[in-house]
C-alpha positions as CSV (number, residue, x, y, z in Angstrom):
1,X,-291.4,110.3,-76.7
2,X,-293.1,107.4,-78.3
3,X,-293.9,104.1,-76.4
4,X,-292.6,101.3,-78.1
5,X,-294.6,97.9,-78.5
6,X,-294.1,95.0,-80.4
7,X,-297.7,95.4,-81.9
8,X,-296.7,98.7,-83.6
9,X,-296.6,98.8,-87.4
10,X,-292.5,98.9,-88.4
11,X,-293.4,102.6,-90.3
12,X,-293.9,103.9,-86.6
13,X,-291.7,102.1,-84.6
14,X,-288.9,103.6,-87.1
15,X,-289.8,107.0,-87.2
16,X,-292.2,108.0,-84.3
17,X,-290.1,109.1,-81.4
18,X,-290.0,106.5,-78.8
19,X,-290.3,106.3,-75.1
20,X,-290.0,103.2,-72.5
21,X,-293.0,101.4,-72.9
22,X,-295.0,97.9,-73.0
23,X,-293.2,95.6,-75.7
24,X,-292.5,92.5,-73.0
25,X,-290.0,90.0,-73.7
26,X,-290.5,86.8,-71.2
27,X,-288.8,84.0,-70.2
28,X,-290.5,81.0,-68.2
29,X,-290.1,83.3,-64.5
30,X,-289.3,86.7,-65.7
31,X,-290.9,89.3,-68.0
32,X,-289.4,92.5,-69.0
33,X,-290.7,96.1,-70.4
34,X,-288.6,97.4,-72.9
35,X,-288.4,100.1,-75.3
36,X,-285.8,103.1,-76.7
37,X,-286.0,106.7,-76.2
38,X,-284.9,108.8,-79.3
39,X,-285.4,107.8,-82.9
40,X,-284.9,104.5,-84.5
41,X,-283.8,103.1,-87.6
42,X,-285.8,101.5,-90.4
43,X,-283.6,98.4,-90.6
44,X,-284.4,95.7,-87.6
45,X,-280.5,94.7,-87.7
46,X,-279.8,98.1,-85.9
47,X,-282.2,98.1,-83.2
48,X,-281.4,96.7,-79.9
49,X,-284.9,95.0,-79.7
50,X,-284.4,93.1,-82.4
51,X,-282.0,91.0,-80.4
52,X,-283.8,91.4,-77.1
53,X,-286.5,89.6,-78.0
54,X,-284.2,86.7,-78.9
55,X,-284.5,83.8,-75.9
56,X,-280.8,82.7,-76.2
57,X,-279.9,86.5,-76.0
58,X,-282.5,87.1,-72.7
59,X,-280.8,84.1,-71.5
60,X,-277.3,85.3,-71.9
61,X,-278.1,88.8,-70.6
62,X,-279.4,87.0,-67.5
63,X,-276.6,84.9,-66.6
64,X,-274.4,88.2,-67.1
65,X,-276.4,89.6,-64.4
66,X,-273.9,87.1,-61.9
67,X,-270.7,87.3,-64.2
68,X,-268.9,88.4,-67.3
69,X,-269.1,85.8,-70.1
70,X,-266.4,85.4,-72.9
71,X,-266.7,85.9,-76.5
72,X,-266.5,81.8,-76.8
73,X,-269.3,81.8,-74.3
74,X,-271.6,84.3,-76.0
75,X,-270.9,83.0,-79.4
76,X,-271.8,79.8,-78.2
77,X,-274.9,80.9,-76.3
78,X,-276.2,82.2,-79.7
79,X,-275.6,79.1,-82.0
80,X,-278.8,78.4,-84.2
81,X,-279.5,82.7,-84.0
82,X,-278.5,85.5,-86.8
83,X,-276.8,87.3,-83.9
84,X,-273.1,87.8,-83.3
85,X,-271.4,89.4,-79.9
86,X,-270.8,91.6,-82.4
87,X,-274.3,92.5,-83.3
88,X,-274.8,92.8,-79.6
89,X,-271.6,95.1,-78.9
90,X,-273.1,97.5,-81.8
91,X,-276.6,98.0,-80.2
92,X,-275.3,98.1,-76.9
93,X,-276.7,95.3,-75.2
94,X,-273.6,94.0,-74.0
95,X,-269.7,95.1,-73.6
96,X,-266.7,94.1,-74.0
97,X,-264.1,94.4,-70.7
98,X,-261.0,92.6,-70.4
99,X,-262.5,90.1,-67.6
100,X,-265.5,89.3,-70.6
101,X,-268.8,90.5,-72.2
102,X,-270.8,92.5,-69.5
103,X,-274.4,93.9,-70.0
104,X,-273.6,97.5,-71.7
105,X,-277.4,99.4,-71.5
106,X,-280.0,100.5,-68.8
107,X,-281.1,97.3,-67.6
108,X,-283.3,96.9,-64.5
109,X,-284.0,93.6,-62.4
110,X,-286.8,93.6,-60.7
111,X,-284.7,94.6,-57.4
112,X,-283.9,97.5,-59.2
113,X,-287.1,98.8,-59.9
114,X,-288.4,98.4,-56.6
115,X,-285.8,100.4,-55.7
116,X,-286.7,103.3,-57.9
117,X,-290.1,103.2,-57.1
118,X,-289.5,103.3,-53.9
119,X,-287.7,106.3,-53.7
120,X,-290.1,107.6,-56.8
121,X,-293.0,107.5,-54.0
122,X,-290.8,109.2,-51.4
123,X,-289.8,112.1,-53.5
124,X,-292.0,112.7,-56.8
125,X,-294.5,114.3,-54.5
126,X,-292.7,117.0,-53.8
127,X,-292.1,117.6,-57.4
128,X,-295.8,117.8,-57.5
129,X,-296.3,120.2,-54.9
130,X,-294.2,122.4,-56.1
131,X,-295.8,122.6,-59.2
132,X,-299.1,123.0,-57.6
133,X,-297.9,125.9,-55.2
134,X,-297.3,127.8,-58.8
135,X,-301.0,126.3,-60.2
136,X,-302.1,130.0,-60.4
137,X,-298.9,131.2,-61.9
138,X,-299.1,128.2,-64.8
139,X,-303.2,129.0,-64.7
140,X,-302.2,133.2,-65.8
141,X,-299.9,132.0,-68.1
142,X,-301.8,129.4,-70.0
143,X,-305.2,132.2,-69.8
144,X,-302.9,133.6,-72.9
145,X,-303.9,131.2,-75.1
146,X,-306.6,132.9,-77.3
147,X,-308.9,129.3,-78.5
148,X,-311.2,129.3,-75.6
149,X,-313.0,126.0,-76.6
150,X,-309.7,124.0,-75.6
151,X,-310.4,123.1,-72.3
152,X,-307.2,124.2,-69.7
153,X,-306.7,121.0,-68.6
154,X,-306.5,119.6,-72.1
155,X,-303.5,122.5,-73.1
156,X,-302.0,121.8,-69.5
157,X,-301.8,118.2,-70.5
158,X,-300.1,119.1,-74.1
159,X,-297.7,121.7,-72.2
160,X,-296.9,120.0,-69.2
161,X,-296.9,116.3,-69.5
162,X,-295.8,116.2,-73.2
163,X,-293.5,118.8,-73.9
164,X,-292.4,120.3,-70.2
165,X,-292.1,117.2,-68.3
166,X,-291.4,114.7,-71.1
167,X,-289.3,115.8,-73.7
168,X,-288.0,119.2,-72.2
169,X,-287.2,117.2,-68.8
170,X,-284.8,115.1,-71.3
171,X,-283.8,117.7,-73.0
172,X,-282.8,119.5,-69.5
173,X,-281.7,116.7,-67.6
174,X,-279.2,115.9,-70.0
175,X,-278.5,119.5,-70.2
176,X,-278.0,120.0,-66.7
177,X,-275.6,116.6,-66.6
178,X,-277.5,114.7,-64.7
179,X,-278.8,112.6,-67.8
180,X,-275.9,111.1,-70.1
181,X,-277.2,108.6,-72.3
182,X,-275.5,106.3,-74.3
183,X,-276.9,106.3,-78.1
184,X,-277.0,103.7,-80.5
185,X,-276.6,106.3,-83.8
186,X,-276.6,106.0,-87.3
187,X,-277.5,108.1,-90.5
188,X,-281.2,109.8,-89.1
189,X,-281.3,108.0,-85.9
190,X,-280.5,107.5,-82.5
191,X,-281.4,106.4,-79.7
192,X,-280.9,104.4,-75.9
193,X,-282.9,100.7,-75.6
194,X,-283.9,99.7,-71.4
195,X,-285.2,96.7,-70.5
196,X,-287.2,96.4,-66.7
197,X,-288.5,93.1,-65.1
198,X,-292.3,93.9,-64.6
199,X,-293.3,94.5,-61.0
200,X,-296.8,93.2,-60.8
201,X,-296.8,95.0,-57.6
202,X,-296.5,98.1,-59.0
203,X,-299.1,99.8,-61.5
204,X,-297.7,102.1,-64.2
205,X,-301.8,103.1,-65.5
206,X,-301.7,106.8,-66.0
207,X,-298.5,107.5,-66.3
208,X,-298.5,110.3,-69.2
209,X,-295.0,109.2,-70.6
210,X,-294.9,108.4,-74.2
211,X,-295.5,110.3,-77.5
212,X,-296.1,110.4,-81.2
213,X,-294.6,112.4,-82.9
214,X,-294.4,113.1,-87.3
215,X,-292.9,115.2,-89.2
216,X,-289.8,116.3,-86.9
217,X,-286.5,117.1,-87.9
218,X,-285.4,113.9,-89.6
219,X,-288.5,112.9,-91.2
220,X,-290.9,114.7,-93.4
221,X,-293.1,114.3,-96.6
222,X,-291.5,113.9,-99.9
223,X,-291.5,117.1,-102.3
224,X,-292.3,120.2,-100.1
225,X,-292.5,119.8,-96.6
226,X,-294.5,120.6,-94.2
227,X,-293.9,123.4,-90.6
228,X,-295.9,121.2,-88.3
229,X,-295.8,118.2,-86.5
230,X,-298.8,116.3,-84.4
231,X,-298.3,114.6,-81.5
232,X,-300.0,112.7,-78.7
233,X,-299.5,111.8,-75.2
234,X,-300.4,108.8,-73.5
235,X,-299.5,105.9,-71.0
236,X,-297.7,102.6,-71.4
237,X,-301.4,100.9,-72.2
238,X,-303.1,104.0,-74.6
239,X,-302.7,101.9,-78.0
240,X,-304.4,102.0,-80.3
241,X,-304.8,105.9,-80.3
242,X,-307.6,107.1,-82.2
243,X,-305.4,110.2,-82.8
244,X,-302.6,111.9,-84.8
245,X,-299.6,111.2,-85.7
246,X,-300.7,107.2,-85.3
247,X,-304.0,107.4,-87.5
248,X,-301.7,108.4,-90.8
249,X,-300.7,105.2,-90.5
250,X,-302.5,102.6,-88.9
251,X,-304.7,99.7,-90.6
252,X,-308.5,99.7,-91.4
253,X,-308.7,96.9,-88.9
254,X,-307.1,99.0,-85.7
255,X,-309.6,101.8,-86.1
256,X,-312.6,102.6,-84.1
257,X,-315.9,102.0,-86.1
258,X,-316.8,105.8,-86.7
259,X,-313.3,106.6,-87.0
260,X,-312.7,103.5,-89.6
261,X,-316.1,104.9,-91.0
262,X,-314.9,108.6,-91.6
263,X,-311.1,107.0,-92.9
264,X,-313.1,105.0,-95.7
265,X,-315.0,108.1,-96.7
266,X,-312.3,110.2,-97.4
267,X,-310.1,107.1,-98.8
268,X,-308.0,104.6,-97.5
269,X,-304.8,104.3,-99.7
270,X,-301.7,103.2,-100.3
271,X,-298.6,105.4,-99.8
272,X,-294.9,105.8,-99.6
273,X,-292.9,107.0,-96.4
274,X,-289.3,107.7,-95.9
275,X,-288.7,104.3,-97.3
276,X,-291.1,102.5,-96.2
277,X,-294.6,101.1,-97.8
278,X,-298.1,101.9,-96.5
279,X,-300.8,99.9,-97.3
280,X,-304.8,100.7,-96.9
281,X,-304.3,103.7,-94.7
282,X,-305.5,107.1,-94.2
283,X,-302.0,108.1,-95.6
284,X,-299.3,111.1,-94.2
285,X,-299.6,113.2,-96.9
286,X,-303.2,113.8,-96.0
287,X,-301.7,116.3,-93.3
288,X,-301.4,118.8,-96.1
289,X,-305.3,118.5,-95.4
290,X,-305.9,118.3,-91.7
291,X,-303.0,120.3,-90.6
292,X,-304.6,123.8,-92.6
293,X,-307.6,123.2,-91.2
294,X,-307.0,122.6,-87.7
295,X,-304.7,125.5,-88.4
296,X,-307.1,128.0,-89.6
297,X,-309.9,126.5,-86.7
298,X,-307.0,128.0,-83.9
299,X,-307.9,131.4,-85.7
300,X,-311.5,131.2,-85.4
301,X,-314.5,129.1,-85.9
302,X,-315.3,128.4,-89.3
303,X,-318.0,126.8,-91.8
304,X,-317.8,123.7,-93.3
305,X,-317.6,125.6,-96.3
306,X,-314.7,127.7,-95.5
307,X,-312.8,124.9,-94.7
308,X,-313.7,123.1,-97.3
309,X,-310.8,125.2,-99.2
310,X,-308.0,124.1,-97.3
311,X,-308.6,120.6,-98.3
312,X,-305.9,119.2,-101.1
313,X,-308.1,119.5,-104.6
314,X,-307.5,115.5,-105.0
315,X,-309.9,115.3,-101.4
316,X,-311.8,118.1,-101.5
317,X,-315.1,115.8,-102.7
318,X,-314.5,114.4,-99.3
319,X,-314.0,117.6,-96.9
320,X,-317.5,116.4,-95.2
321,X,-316.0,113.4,-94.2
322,X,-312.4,115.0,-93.0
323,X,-314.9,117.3,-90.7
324,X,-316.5,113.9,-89.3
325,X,-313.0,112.5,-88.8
326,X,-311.3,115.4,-87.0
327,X,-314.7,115.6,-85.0
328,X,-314.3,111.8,-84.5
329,X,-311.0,112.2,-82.9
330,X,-311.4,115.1,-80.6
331,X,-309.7,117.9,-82.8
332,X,-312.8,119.5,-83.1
333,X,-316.7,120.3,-82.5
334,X,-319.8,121.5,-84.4
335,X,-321.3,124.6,-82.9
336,X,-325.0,125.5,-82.0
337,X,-324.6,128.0,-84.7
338,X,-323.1,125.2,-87.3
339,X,-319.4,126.6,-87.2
340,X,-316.8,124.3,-86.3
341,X,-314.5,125.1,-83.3
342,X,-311.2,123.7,-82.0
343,X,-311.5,121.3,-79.0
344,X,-307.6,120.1,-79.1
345,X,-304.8,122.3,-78.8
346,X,-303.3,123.7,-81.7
347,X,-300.0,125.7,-80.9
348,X,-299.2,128.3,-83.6
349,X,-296.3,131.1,-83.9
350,X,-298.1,133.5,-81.6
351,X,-298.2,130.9,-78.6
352,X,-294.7,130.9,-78.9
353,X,-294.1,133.4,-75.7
354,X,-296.8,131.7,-73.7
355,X,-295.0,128.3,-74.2
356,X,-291.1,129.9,-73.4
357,X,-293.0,131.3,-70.4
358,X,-294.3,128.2,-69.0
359,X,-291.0,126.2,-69.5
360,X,-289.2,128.7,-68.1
361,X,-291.1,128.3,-64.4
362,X,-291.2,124.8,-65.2
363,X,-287.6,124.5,-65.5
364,X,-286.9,126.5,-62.1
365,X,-288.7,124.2,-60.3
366,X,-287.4,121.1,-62.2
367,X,-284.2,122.4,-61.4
368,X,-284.6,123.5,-57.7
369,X,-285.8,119.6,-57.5
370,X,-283.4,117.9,-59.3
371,X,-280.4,120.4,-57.2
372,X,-282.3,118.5,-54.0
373,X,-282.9,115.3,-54.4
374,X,-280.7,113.9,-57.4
375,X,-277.5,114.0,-55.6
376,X,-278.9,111.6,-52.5
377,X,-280.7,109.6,-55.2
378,X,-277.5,108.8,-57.3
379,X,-276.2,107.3,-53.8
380,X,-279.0,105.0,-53.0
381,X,-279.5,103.7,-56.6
382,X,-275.3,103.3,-57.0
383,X,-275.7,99.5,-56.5
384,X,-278.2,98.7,-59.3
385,X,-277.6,96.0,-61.1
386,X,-276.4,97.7,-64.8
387,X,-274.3,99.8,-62.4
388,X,-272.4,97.6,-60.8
389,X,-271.5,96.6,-64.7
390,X,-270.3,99.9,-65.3
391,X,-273.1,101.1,-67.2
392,X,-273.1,105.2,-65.7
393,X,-275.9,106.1,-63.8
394,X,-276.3,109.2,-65.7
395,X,-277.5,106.6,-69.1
396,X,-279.5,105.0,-66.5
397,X,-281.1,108.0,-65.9
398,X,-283.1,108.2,-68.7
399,X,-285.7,105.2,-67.7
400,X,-285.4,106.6,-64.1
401,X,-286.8,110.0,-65.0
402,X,-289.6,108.6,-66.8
403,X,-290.5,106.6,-63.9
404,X,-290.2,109.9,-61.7
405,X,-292.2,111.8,-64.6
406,X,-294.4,109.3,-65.2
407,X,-295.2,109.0,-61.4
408,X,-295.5,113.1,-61.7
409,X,-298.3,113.2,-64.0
410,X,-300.1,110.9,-63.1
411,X,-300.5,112.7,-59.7
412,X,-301.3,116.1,-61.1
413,X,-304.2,114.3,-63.0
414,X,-305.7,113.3,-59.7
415,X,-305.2,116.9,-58.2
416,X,-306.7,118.5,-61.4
417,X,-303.7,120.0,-62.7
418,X,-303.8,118.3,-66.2
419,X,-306.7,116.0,-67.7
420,X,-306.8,112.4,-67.4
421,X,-306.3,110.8,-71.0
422,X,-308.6,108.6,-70.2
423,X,-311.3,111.0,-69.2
424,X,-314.9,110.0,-70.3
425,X,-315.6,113.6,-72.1
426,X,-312.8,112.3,-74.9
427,X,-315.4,110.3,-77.3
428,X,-311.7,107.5,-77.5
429,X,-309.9,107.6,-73.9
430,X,-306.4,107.0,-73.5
431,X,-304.2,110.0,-75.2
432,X,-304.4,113.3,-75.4
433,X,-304.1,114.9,-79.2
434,X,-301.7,118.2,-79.8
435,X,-300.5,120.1,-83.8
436,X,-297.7,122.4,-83.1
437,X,-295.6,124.4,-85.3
438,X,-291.9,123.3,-85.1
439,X,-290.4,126.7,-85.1
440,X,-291.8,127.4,-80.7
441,X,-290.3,124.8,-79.8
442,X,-287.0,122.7,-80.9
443,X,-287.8,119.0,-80.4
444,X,-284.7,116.7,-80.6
445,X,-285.3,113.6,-79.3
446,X,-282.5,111.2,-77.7
């Protein structure tokens, strides 16, 4: 799930699946990360942030940390605003009880997230351990993928960070009940805002717990759509990613010089996207391009000249330069023998067994861990501060498990498990790049 910033185009903020992440809202003393896993809307007026990021509604959220407020109180705290308690009620931020308004989402004080990391450090390395204890199990199973130029590490990464531990731990959690989280939902989207006060004690570098992700379930080109989706994984701090999904969509100005360089030769344009307008970008519907390549790449290596075919006829002056883009962004390599080869891992209908098979041991041990520890855990967290305003700790534990899984992946970097995102063999550190087609693996974010 994507991390949400406040530097993000709105295009991707509305339709990239979202993760807690680095947007900060601040007051004078206190700063806070924020962000909403799931999908949001289009329209600001829907989105919990919106509001957030409003002083006189940070203020009001604060002083409800100490006591409920009443609807004369809130109304007047937002005098001078386009907000309403009701606006507020609808996204969740606050809710109404019959002693007043009381904070109504996963909100974490700084006390709080001491808290969790504390008990993060105690028991996330056990997690870890018992992932490494299988390393050789995960190591046979992964041997099955047939493109022999992706490094392991890099397919570990895409497997086990992004899907396993990120969005199949939410799916699973949630699954399993120990993960209820309270949705803001509307036509095509939902999704759960947090807020937590920055610890500046605490470093979050490295933890592997945000995606992108386009062309999913609710969102897709116009006219015939397309079977796969790209994605990429990355830490609170890994924007801007010189990678897919986020390089349909970014500006000429965000881009890296030789991957600005390759965008301009192939033709920066303007495009239309489920409702919203792109301007002087590398465009989504240039996936009907990339996607067939990479595709045909995870078959075998292949010419310039034979991929030049899978290129959309409009483009297909330009293959050369979509070669020096996808080589750009660490999709692919030029061979010795001139052949291109894949260097990023492209998932296909055959991998489908090899991915059920590593889920399936990762979820035994996800399991086995979470049948151990959550039930102790639930105890010592039961006084957090959203908590104690009813807010279940089950919808808390959505920004708690990404804390855990964060925690997790960063540790299986340092013991070699998975590759570090930020590793200086990637030619743009900070993400790791994955194409997948939908049908291995269903991906419903929330």
């Amino acid at each position: 799930m994507r991390i949400l910033r406040s530097l993000l185009p709105p295009l991707l903020v509305a339709l990239l699946t979202l993760s807690p992440g680095l947007a900060i809202a601040a007051t004078a003393k206190r700063s806070f990360f924020n962000g909403a896993a799931g999908t949001l809307p289009l329209d600001p007026k829907d989105r919990a942030g919106t509001y957030f990021h409003m002083p006189q509604v940070r203020a009001i959220i604060e002083e409800m940390e100490a006591r409920p407020l009443s609807e004369a109180e809130v109304t007047a705290r937002l005098a001078g605003t386009d907000a309403t308690p009701s606006n507020l009620a609808r996204t969740r931020l606050i809710r109404a009880t019959p002693a007043g308004y009381v904070i109504g989402f996963n909100y974490f004080t700084l006390a709080d997230m001491r808290r969790i990391h504390a008990i993060a450090d105690r028991d996330v390395p056990s997690l870890v351990d018992s992932y490494l204890h299988h390393a050789r199990d995960f190591d046979r199973i992964f041997s099955r993928y047939p493109v022999k130029s992706v490094p392991r590490e890099r397919l570990a990464t895409a497997v086990m960070a992004g899907i396993a531990l990120n969005w199949d731990g939410l799916d699973k959690t949630m699954a399993w009940g120990y993960r209820r989280p309270q949705l803001v939902r509307g036509p095509g989207w939902k999704y759960s805002f947090f807020a937590a006060e920055a610890d500046p004690s605490y470093s979050e570098h490295g933890f592997i717990w945000g995606s992108s992700t386009v062309f999913g379930e609710h969102d897709n080109l116009s006219g015939t759509p397309i079977d796969f989706t790209f994605s990429s994984f990355g830490d609170p701090y890994s924007d801007p990613r010189m990678n897919f999904p986020d390089l349909f969509f970014s500006p000429l100005a965000d881009l890296a010089p030789d991957v600005r360089a390759a965008v301009e030769a192939i033709g920066a344009r303007d495009e239309s996207y489920m409702g919203d307008e792109l301007h002087g970008v590398l465009g989504p519907s240039r996936a009907r391009s990339i996607g067939p390549m990479l595709f045909a790449l995870r078959k075998a290596p292949q010419t310039a000249a034979a991929l030049e075919r899978y290129v959309e006829p409009a483009d297909r002056a330009h293959a050369g330069a979509f070669l020096q883009l996808l080589t750009a962004t660490d999709y692919i390599r030029r061979r010795r023998d001139g052949r291109y080869e894949l260097i990023a891992p492209v998932l296909d209908r055959q991998d489908a067994a090899m991915l059920r098979e590593a889920l399936a041991l990762h979820r035994s041990l996800l399991h086995e861990w979470l049948k151990r520890h959550y039930p102790k855990e639930r105890v010592e967290l039961s006084n957090l501060t959203a908590v104690r305003q009813g807010v279940p700790f089950g919808s808390l534990f959505t920004q708690i498990w990404h804390e855990y899984f964060g925690l997790a992946t960063r540790e299986l970097v340092h013991r070699g498990f998975i590759e570090d995102p930020y590793s200086p063999a990637l030619r743009h550190p900070n993400s790791i790049a994955m194409v997948w087609r939908r049908s291995i693996y269903h991906f419903d974010p929330g």
